[in-house]
C-alpha positions in Angstrom: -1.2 82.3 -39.2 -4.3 82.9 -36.7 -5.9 84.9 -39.5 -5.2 82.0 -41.8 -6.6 79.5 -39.3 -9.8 81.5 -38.5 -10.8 82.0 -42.5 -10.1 78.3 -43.5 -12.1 76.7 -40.5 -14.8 78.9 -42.0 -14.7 77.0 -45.1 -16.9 73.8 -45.2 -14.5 72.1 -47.5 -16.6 68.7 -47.2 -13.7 66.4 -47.5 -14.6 63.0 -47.2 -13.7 60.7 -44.4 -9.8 59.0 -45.5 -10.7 55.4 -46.8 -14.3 55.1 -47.4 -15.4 53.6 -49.3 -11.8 52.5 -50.8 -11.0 51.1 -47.6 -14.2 48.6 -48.6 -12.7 47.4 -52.2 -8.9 48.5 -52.0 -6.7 47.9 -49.0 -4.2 50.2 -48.6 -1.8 47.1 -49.4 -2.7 46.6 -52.6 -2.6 50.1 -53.4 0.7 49.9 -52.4 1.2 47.1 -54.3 0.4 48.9 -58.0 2.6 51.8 -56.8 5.3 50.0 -56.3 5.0 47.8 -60.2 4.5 51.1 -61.9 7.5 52.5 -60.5 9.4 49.6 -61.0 9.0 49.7 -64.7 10.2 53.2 -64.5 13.1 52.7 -63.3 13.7 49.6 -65.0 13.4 51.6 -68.4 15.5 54.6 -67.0 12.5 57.1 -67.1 13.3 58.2 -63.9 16.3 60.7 -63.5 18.4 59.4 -61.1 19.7 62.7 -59.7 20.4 63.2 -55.7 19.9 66.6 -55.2 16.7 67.0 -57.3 14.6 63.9 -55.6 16.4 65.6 -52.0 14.7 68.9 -53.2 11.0 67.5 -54.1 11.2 65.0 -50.7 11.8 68.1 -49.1 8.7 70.2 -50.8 6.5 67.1 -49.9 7.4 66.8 -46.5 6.9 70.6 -45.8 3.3 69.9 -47.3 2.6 66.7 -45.8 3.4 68.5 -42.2 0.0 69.6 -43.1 -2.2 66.8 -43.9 -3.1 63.8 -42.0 -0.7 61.4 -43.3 3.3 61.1 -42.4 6.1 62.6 -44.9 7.0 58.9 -45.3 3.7 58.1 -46.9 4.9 60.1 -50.2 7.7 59.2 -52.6 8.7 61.1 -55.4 10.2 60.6 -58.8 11.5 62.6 -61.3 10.5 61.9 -64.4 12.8 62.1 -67.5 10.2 63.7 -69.7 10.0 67.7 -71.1 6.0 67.0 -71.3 4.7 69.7 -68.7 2.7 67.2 -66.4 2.7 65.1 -63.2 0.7 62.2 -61.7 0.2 60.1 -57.9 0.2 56.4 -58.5 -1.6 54.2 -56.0 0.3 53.8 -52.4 2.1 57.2 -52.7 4.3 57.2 -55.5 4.4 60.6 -57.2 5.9 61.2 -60.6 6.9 64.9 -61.5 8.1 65.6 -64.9 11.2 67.4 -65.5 9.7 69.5 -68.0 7.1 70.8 -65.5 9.8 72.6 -62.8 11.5 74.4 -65.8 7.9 75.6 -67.0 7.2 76.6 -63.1 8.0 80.4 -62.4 7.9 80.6 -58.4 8.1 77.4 -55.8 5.1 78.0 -54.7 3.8 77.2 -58.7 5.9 73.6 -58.3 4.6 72.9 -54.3 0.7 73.9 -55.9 1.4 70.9 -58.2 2.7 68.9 -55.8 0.3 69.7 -53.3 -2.5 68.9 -55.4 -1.0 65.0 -56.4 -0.6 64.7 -52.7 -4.1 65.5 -52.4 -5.0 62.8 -54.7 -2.8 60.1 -52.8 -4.2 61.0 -49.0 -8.1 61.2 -50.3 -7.3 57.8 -52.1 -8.8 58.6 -55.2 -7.7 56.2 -57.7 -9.0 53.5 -55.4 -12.4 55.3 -55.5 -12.1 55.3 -59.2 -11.5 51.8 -59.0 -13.9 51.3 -56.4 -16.7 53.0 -59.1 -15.8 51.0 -62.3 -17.9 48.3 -62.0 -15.7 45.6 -60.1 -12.3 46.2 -61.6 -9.8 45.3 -59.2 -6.3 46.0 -57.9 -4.9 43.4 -60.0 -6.8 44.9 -63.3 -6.0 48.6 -62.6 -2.1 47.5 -62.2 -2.1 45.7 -65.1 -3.4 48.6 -66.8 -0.6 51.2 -65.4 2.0 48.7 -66.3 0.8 48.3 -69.6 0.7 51.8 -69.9 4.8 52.0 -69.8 5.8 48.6 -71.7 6.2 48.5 -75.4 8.2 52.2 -75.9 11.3 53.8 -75.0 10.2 57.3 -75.6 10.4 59.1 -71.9 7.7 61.8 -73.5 5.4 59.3 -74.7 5.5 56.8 -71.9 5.4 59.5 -69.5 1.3 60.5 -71.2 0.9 56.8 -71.2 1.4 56.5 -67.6 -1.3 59.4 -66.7 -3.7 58.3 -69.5 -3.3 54.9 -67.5 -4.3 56.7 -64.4 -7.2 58.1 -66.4 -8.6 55.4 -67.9 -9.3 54.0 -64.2 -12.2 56.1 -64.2 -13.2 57.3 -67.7 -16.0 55.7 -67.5 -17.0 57.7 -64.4 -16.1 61.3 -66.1 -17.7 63.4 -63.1 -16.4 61.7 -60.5 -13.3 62.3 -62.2 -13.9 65.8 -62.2 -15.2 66.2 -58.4 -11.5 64.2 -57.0 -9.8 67.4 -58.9 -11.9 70.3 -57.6 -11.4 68.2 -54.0 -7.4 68.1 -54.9 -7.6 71.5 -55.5 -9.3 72.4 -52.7 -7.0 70.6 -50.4 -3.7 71.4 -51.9 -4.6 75.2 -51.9 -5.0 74.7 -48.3 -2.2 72.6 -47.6 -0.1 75.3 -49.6 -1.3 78.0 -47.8 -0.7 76.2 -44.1 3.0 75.1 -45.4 3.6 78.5 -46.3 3.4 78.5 -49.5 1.4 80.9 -51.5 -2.0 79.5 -52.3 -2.4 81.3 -55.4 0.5 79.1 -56.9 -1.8 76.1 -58.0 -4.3 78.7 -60.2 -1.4 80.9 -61.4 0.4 77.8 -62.7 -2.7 76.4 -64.5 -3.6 79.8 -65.7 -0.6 79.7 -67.0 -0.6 76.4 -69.2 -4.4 78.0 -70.0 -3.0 81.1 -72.1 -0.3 78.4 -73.6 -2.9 76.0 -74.9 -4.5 79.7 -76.3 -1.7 80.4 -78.4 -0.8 76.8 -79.3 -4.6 76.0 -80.5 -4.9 71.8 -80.1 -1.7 71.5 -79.0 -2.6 71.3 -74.9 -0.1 70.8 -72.7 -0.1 67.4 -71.3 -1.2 68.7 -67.7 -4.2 70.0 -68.8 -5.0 66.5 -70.8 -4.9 64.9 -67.8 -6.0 67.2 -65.3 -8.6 69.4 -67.4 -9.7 72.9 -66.2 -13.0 74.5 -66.8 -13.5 77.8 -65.8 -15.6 76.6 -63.5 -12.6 74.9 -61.8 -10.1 78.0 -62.3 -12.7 80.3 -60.3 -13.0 78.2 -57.4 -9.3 77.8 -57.2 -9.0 81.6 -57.5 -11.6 82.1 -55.0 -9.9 79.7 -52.7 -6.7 81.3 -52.9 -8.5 84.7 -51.8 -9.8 83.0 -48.4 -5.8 83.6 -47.3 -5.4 87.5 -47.8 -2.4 87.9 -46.1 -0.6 84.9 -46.7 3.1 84.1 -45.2 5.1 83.3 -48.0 8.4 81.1 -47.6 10.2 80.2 -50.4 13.3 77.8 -50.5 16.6 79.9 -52.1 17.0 76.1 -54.0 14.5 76.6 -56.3 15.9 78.4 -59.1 19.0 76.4 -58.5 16.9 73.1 -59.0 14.7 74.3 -61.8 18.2 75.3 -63.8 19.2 71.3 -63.0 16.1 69.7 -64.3 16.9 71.9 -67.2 20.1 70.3 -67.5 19.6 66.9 -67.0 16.2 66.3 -69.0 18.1 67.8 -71.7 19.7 65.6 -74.7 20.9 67.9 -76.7 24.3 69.2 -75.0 25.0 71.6 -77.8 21.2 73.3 -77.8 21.5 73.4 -73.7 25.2 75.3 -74.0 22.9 77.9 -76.8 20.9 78.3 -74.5 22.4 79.6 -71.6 25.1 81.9 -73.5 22.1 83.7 -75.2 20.5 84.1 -71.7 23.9 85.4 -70.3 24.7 87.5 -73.7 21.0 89.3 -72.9 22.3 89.8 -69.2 24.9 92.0 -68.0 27.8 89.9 -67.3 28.6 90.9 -64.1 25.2 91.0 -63.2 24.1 87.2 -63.7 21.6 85.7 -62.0 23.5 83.0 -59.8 20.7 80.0 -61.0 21.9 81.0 -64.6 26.0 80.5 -64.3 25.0 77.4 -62.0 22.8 75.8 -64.8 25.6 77.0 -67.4 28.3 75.6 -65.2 26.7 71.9 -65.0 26.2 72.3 -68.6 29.9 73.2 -69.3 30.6 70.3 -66.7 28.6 67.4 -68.6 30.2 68.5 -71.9 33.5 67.5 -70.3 34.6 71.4 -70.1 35.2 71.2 -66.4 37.8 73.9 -65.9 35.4 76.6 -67.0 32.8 75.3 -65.0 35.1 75.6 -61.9 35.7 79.6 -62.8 32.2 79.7 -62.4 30.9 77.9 -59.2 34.0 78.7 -57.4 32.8 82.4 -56.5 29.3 81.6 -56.5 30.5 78.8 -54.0 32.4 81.4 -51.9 29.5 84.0 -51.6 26.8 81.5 -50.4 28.2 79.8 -47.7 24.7 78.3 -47.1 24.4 76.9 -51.2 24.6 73.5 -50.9 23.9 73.4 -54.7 26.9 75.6 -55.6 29.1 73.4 -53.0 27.9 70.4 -54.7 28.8 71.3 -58.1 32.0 72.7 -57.2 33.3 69.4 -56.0 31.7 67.5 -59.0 33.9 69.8 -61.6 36.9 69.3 -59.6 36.4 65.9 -59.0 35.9 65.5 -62.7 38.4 67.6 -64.1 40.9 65.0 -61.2 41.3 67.8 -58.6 40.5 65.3 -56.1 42.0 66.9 -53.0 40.2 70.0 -54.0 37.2 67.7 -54.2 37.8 66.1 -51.3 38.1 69.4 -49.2 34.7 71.1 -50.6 32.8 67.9 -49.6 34.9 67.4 -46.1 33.1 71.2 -46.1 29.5 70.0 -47.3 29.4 67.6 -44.3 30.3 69.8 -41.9 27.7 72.3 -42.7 24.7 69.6 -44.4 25.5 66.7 -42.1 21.8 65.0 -42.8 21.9 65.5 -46.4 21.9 62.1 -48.4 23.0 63.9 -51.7 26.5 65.0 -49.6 26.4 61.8 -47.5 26.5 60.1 -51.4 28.6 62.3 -53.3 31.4 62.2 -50.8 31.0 58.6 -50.5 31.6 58.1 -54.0 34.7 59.8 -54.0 35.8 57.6 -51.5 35.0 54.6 -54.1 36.3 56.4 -56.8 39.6 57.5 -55.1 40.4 53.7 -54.4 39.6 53.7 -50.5 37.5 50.9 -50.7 37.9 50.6 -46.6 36.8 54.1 -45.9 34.0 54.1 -48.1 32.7 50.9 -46.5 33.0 52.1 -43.1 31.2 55.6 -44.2 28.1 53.6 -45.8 27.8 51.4 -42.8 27.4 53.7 -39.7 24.3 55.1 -41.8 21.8 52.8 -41.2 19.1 54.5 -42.5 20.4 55.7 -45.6 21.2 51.6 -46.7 17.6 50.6 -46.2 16.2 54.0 -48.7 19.3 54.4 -51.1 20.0 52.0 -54.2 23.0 54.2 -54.6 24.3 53.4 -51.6 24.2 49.5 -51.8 25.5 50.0 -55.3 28.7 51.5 -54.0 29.3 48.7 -51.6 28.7 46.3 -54.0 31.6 48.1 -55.9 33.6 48.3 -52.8 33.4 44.4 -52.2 34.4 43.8 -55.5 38.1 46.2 -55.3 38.3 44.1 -51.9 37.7 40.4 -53.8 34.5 40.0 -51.4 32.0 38.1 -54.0 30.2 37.4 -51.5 29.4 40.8 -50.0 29.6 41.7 -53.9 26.7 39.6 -55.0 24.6 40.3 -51.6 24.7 44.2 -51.8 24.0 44.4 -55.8 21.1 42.1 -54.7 19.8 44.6 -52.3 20.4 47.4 -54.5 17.8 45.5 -57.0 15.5 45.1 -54.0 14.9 48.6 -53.5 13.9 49.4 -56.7 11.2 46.5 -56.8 13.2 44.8 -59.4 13.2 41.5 -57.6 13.9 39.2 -61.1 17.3 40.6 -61.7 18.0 40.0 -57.6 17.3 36.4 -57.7 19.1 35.6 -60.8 22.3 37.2 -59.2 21.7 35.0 -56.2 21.5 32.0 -57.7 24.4 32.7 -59.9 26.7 32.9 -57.1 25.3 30.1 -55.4 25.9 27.8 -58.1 29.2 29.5 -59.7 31.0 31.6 -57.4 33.7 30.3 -55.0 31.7 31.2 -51.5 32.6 30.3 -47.9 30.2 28.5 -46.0 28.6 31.8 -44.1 28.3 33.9 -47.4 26.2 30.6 -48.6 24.0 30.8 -45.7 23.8 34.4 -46.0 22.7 34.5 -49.6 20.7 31.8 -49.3 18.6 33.6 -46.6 18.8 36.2 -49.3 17.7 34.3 -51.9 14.3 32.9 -49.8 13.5 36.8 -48.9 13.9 37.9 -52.2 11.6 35.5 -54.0 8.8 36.0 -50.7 9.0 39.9 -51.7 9.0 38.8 -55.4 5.3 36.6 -55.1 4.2 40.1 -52.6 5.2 42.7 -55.4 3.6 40.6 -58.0 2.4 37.1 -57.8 4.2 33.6 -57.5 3.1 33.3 -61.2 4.1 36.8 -62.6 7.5 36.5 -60.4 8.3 33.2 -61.8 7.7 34.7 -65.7 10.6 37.7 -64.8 12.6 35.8 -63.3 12.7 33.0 -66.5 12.6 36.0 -69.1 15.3 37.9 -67.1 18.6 37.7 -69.4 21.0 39.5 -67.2 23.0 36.5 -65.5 
């Protein structure tokens, strides 16, 4: 790492100072602020798949990168986006969207963390702010507008997925170079960032090269990646030449990443029968007792989602045995089991995920939700609640105690936690209408009034914050769930 340190402090990378001028037009609030809309239409149209483990694995990439920047881990979200497209975008405020269909097109982690690195680039050198800042006076409320409308009016998670980076483009279309300079400064500070993580920093110009020969082959037919994030040749060679300031580069790469590139596979994928193909030709060109573990893992959640549970057990269950360490194959195990109604066996595999992951919130939630499922409403509960920190950052988890107060005949603490399960996923219309429902319907003792009441006021402050008193008021009159 010395020899690292010594080459890239030789490098004047020229990086501008963190908020100028943005910091002049765009606070940081309002940034936030169209981050958080975006990905509240996201998730209100499901284009976000919901899956545990895979947001655990890309928090976990981020963080490992963001150790090497100058902002906090906690600046960075990330989403997975339910789209095959190969692409990914920042929003405004941290939110990053990576598409499912760009970790299965990725070949190493250090492919995937280049991509990741480079969107995180765009976030801490505030670049769509700049954008903004450049195009003539539009403002925060204008450029959220435009995300938003970027996502309404389709269903397609392919299509709305473009929309919302052509969205992020059109900021600054009219400002086409300075476009261009924010990704040859994204570039140059995710190939450092990759390289300080220990990553390698060739993975950002490998992976474009990559979707470079594709679009070769595929004549018009670019991936979406390189719509949005174009590369000259130019821009390839001073990513290449970047790369080469870190000759001997240590190189750490997680043993999840094959595991979680076969589990985007599975979940972006619609087509059960196609996905099952797939994987027994891949296995039939293999020698059977030779299989790559990712492979029987991404065939076993296959078998598992088609309802074939038993043969997904034969699978994990020696793969689980011979990587004491695989959370992934532990994970899955107990899934099968627990779906196939082996719930002791279940139960003991994720007793055994605790012990071994205690800080995980994917084993923290899964054995949670065999608690729920298993009817022990009282254990559950008691589980959730010592966890204080994953109630205020998990939906899920609220979710399951709204579940549990309902088996227990608690409307109150029913209609309180779904309300703070909308809340943190910025779908405040839906939260208020619940409250009110219960205020005016349900049969409540005099502190669940007060409390939901006290509710009720906070939600609709955070409603007027997210949007404004005007736009809050619209959701919350067009909003047909209660």
């Amino acid at each position: 790492m010395t020899v690292v340190a010594t080459v890239a402090s030789a490098r004047d990378y020229q990086l501008p100072s963190i908020g100028q001028p943005a910091d002049t037009y765009m606070s940081p609030a309002e940034e936030d602020k169209i981050g958080r809309q975006v990905v509240a239409q996201l998730l209100e149209r499901s284009l976000v798949i919901e899956d545990l483990q895979l947001r655990e694995y890309l928090t976990q990439i981020g963080a490992r990168l963001a150790q090497h920047t100058r902002s906090e881990a906690s600046a960075f979200r990330f989403y997975l986006i339910d789209s095959s497209q190969i692409n990914a975008f920042a929003l405004p405020g941290g939110y990053i969207g990576i598409n499912a269909g760009l970790i299965t097109e990725t070949e190493s982690e250090s492919e995937l963390a280049g991509v990741v690195g480079h969107e995180m680039a765009h976030v801490t050198q505030r670049h769509i702010a700049r954008q903004i800042e450049a195009t003539s006076g539009m403002g925060w409320a204008t450029a959220a507008a435009i995300l938003v409308a970027a996502i309404a009016g389709g269903g397609d998670p392919d299509a709305i997925s473009a929309a919302v980076t052509a969205g992020v483009a059109n900021l600054g279309q009219q400002q086409t170079n300075y476009t261009r300079a924010h990704e040859f400064e994204a570039d140059r500070i995710g190939i450092r960032t990759l390289a300080e993580a220990d990553f390698n920093p060739d993975g950002m110009a490998s992976f474009f090269e990559k979707m470079q020969r594709r679009s070769r082959l595929y004549g018009n037919q670019l991936p979406e990646i390189l719509l949005s994030h174009p590369v000259s040749n130019t821009r390839m060679a001073e990513a290449e030449s970047r790369a080469r300031d870190y000759p001997s580069p240590t190189v750490r790469e997680s043993n999840d990443y094959l595991l979680m590139r076969e589990r985007a596979r599975v979940f972006m994928n619609r087509q059960l029968g196609a996905l099952l193909r797939y994987y027994e030709q891949r296995r039939a060109n293999t020698d059977g007792a030779s299989n790559p573990p990712a492979l029987d893992y991404g065939y076993a959640l296959a078998l598992s989602r088609v309802g074939r549970n038993e043969d997904a057990i034969d699978l994990l269950a020696p793969l689980a045995e011979a990587n004491p360490q695989g959370k992934a194959f532990l994970l899955a195990l107990a899934d099968a089991h627990s779906q196939a109604g082996n719930t002791p066996e279940a139960r003991e595999l994720l007793e055994t995920a605790r012990t071994r992951f205690p800080r995980s919130p994917s084993v923290k939630l899964d054995y949670a939700n065999l608690l729920v499922s298993s009817d022990e409403p009282e254990t559950a509960r008691a589980f959730l609640m010592q966890d204080r920190d994953l109630l205020a950052q998990s939906s899920e988890a609220q979710q399951m105690l709204a579940q549990v107060a309902g088996q227990q005949d608690n409307l109150g603490e029913a209609y309180y936690r779904q309300a703070k399960y909308y809340e943190l996923r910025g779908a405040f219309a839906p939260a208020i209408n619940q409250l009110r429902t219960a205020l005016q319907t349900a049969e409540l003792n005099a502190f669940d009034k007060a409390r939901l009441r006290a509710l009720l006021d906070q939600m609709v402050r955070a409603c007027h914050t997210a949007w404004s008193e005007r736009e809050c008021r619209e959701q919350v009159t067009s909003d047909a769930r209660y």
